[in-house]
KOLGU-4560 file (N, C-alpha, C; in nm, 3 decimals, padded with zeros to 5 digits):
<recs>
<n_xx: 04.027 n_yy: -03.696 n_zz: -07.502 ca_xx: 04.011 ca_yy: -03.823 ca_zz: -07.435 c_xx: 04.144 c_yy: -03.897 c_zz: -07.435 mol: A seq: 1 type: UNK>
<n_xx: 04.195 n_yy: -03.939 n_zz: -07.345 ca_xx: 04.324 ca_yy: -04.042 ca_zz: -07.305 c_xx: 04.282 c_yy: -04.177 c_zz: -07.314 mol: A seq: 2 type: UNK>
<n_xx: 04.362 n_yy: -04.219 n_zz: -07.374 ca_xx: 04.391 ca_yy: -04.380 ca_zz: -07.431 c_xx: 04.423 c_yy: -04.410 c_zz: -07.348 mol: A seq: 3 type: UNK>
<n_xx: 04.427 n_yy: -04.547 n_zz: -07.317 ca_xx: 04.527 ca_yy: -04.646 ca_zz: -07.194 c_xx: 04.568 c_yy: -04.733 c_zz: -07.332 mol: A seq: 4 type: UNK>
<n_xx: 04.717 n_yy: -04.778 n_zz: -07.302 ca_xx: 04.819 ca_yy: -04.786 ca_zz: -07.338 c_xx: 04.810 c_yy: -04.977 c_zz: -07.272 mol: A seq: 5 type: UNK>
<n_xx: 04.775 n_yy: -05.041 n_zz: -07.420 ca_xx: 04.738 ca_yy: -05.193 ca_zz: -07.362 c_xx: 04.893 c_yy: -05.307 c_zz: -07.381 mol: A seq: 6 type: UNK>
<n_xx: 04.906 n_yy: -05.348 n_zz: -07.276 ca_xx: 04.996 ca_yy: -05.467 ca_zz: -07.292 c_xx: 04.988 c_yy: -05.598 c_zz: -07.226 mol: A seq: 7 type: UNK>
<n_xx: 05.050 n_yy: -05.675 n_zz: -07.325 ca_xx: 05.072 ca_yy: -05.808 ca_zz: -07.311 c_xx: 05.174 c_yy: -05.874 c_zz: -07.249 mol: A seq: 8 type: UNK>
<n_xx: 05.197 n_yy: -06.027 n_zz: -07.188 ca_xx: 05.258 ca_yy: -06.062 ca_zz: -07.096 c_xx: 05.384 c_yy: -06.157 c_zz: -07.262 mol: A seq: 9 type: UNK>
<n_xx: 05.504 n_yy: -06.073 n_zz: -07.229 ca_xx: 05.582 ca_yy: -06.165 ca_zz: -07.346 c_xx: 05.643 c_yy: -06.335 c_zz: -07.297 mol: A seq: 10 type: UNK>
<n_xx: 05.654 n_yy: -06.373 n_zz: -07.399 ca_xx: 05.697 ca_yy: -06.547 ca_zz: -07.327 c_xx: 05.857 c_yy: -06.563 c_zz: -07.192 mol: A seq: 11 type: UNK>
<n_xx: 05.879 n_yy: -06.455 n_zz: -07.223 ca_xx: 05.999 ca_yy: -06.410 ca_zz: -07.134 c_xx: 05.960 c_yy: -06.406 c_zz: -06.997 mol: A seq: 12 type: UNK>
<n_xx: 05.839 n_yy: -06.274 n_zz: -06.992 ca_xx: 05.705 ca_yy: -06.265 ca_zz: -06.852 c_xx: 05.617 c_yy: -06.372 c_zz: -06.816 mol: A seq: 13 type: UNK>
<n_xx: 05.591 n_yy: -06.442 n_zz: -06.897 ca_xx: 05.510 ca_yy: -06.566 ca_zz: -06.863 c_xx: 05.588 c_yy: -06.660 c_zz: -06.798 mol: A seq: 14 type: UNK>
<n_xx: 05.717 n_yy: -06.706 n_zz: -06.881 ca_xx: 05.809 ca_yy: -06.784 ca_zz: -06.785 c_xx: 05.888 c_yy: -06.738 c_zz: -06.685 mol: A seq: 15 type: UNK>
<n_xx: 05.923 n_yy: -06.601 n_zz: -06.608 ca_xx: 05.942 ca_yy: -06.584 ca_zz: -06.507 c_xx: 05.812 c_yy: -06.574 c_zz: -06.408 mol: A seq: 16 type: UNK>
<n_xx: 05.652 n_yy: -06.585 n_zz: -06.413 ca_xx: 05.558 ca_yy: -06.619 ca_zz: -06.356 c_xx: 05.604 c_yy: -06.783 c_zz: -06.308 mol: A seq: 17 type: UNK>
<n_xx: 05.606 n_yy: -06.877 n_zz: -06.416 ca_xx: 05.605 ca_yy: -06.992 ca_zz: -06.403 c_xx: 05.737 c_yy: -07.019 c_zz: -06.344 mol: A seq: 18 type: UNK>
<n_xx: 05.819 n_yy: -07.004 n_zz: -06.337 ca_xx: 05.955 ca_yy: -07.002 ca_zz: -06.240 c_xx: 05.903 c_yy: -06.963 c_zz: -06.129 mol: A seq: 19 type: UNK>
<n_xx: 05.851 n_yy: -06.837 n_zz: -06.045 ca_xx: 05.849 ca_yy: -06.793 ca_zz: -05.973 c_xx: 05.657 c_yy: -06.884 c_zz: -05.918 mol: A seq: 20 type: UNK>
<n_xx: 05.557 n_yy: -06.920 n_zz: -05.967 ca_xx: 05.543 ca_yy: -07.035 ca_zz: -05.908 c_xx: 05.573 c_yy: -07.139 c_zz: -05.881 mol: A seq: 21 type: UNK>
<n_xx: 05.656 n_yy: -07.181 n_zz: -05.961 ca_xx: 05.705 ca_yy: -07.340 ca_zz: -05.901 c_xx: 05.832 c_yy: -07.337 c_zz: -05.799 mol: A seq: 22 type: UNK>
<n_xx: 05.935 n_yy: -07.250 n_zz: -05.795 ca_xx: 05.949 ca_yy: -07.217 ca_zz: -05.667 c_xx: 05.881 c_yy: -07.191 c_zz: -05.574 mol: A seq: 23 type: UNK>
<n_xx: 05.775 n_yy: -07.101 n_zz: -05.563 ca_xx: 05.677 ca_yy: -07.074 ca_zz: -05.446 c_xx: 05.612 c_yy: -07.230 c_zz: -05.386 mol: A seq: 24 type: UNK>
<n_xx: 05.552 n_yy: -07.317 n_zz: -05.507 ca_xx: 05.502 ca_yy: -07.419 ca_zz: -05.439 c_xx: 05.624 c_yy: -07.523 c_zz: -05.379 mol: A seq: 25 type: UNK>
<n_xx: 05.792 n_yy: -07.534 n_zz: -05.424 ca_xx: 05.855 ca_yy: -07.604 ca_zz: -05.374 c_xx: 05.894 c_yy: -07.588 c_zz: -05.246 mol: A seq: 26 type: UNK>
<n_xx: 05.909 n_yy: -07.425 n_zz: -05.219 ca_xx: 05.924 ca_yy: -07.383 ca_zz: -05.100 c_xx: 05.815 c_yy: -07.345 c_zz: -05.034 mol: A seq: 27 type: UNK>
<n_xx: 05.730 n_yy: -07.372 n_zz: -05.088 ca_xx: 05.577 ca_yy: -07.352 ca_zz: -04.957 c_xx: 05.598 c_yy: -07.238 c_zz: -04.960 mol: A seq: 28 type: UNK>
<n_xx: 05.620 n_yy: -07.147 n_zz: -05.012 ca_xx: 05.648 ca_yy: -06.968 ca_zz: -04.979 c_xx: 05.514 c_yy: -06.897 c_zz: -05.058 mol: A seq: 29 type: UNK>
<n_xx: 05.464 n_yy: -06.805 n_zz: -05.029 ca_xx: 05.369 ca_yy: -06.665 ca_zz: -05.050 c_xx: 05.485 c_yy: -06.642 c_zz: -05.196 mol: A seq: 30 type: UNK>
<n_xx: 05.377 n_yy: -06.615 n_zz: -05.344 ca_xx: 05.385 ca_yy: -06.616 ca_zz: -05.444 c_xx: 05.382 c_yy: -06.448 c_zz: -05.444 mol: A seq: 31 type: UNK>
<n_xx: 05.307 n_yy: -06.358 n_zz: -05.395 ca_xx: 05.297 ca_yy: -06.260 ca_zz: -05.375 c_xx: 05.372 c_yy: -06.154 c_zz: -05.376 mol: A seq: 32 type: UNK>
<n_xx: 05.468 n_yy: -06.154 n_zz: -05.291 ca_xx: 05.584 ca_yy: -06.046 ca_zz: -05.231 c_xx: 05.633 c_yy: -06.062 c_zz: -05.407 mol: A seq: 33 type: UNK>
<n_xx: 05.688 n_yy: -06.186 n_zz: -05.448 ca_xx: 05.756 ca_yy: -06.208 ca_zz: -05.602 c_xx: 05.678 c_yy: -06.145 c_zz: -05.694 mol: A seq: 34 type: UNK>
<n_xx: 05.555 n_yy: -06.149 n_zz: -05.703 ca_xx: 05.544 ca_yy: -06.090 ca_zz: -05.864 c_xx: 05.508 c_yy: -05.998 c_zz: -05.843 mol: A seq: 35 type: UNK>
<n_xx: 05.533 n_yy: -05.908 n_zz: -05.694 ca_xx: 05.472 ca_yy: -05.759 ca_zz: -05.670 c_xx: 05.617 c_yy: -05.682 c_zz: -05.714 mol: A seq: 36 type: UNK>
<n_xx: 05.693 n_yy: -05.764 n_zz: -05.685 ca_xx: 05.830 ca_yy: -05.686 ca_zz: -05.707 c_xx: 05.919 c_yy: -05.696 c_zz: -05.812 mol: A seq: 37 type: UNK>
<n_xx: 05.787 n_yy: -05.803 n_zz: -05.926 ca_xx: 05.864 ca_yy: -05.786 ca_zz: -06.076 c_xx: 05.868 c_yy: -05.644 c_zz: -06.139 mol: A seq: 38 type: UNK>
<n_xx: 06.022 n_yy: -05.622 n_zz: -06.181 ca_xx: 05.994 ca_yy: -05.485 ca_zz: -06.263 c_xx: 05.954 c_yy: -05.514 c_zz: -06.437 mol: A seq: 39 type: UNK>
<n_xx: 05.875 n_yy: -05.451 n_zz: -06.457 ca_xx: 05.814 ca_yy: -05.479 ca_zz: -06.586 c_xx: 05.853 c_yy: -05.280 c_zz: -06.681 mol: A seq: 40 type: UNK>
<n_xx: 05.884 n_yy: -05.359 n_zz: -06.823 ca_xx: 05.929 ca_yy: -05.319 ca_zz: -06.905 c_xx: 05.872 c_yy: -05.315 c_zz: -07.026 mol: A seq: 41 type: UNK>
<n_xx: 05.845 n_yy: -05.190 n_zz: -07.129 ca_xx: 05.841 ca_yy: -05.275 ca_zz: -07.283 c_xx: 05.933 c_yy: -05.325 c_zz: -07.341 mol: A seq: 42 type: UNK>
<n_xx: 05.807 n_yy: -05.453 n_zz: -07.404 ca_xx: 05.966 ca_yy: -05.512 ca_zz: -07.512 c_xx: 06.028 c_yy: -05.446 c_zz: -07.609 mol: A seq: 43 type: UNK>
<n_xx: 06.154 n_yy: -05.420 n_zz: -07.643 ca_xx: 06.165 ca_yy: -05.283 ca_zz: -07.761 c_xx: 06.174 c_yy: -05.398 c_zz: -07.907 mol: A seq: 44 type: UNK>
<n_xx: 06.144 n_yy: -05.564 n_zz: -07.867 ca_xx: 06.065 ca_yy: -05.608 ca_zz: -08.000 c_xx: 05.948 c_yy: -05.604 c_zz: -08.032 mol: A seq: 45 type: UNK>
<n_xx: 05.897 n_yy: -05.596 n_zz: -07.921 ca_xx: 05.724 ca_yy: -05.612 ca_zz: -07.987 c_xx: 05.668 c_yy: -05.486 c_zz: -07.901 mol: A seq: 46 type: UNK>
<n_xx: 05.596 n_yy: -05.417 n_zz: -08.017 ca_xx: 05.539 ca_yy: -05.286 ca_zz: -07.885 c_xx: 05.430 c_yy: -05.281 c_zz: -07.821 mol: A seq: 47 type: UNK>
<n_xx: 05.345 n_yy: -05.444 n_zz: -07.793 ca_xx: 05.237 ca_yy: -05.456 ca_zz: -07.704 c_xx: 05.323 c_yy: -05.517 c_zz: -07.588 mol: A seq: 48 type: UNK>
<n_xx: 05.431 n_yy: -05.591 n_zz: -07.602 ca_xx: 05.495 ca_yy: -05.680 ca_zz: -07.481 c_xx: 05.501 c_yy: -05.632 c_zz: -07.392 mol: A seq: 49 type: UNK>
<n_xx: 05.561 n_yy: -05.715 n_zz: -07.291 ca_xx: 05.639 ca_yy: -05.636 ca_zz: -07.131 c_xx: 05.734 c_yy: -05.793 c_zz: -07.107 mol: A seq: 50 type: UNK>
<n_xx: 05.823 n_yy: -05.696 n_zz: -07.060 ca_xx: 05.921 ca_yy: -05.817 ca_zz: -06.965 c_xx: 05.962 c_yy: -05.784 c_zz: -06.886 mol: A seq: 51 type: UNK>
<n_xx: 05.991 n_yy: -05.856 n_zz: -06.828 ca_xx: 06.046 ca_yy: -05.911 ca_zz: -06.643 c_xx: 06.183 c_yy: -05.862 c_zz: -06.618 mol: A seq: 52 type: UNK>
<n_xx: 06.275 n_yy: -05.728 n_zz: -06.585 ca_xx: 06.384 ca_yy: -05.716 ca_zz: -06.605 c_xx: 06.503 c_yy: -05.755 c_zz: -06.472 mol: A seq: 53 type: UNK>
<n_xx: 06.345 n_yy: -05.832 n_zz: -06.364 ca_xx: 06.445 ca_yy: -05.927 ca_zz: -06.267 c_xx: 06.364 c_yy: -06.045 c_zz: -06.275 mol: A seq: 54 type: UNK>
<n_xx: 06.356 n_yy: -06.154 n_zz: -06.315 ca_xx: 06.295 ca_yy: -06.260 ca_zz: -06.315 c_xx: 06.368 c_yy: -06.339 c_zz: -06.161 mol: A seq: 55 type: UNK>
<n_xx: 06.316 n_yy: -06.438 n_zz: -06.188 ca_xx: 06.337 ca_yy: -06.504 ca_zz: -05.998 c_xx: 06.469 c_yy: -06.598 c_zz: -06.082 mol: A seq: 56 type: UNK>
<n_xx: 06.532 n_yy: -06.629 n_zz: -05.946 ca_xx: 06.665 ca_yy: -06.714 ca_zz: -05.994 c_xx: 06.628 c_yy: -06.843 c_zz: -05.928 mol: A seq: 57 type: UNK>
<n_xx: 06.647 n_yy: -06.976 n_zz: -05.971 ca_xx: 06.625 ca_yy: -07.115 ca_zz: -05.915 c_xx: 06.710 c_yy: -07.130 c_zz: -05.868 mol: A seq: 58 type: UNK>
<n_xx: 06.775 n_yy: -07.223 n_zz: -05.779 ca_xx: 06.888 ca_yy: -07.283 ca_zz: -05.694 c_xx: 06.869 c_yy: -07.449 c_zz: -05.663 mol: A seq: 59 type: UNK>
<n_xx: 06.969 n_yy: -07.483 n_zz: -05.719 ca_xx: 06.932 ca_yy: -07.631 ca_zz: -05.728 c_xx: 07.080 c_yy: -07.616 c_zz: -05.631 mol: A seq: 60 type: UNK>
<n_xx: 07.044 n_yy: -07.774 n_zz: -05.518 ca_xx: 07.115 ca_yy: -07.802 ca_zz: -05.456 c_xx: 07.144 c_yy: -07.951 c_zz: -05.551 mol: A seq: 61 type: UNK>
<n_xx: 07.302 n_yy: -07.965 n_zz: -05.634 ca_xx: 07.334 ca_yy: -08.099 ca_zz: -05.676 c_xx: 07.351 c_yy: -08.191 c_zz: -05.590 mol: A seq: 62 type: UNK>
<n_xx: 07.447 n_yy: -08.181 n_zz: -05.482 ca_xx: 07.410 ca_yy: -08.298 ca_zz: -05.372 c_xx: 07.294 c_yy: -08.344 c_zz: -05.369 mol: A seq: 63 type: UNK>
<n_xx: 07.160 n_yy: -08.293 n_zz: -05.381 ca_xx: 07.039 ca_yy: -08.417 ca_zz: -05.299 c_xx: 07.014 c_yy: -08.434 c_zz: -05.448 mol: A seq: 64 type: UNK>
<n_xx: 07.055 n_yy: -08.470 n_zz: -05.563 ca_xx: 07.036 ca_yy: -08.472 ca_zz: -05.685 c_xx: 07.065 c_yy: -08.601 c_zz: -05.700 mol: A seq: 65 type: UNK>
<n_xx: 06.987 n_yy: -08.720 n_zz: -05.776 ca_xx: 07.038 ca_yy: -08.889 ca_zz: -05.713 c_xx: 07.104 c_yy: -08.888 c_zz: -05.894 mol: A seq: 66 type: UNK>
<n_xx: 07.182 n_yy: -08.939 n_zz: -05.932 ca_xx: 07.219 ca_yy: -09.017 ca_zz: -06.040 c_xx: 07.117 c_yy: -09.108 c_zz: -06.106 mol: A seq: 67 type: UNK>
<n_xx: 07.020 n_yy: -09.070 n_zz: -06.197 ca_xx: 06.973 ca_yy: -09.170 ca_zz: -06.245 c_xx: 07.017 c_yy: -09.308 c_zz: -06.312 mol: A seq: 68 type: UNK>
<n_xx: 07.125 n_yy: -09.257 n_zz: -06.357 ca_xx: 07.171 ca_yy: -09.374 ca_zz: -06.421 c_xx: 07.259 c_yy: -09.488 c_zz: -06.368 mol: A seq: 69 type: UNK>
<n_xx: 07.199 n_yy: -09.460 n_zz: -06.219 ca_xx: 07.275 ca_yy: -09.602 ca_zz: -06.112 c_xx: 07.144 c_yy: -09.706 c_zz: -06.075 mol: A seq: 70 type: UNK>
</recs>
């Protein structure tokens, strides 16, 4: 009989989810295509983990960024 081989989402994978929704909702964009094309990994710290070995990248534009402290 074959085992399946169980894993967990590490805090590394969870926060490239949460990056990669809150971009999706800033840009109104399909969440989809992104976490179909996360590559997932074990963690070689923990041997239930997995991580994200392209997580999504943010892009902040500083220009529309106001100075709070004016």
């Amino acid at each position: 009989m074959n085992t399946i081989e169980s894993y967990k989402l590490s805090d590394q994978a969870l926060g490239a989810i949460m990056m990669a929704l809150q971009n999706s909702l800033l840009q109104q964009s399909d969440i989809v295509p992104v976490l179909k094309a996360f590559e997932l990994v074990p963690n070689d710290g923990a041997v239930d983990e997995l991580l994200v070995t392209n997580p999504p990248t943010v892009h902040i534009d500083l220009d529309s960024l106001t100075d709070s402290t004016e």
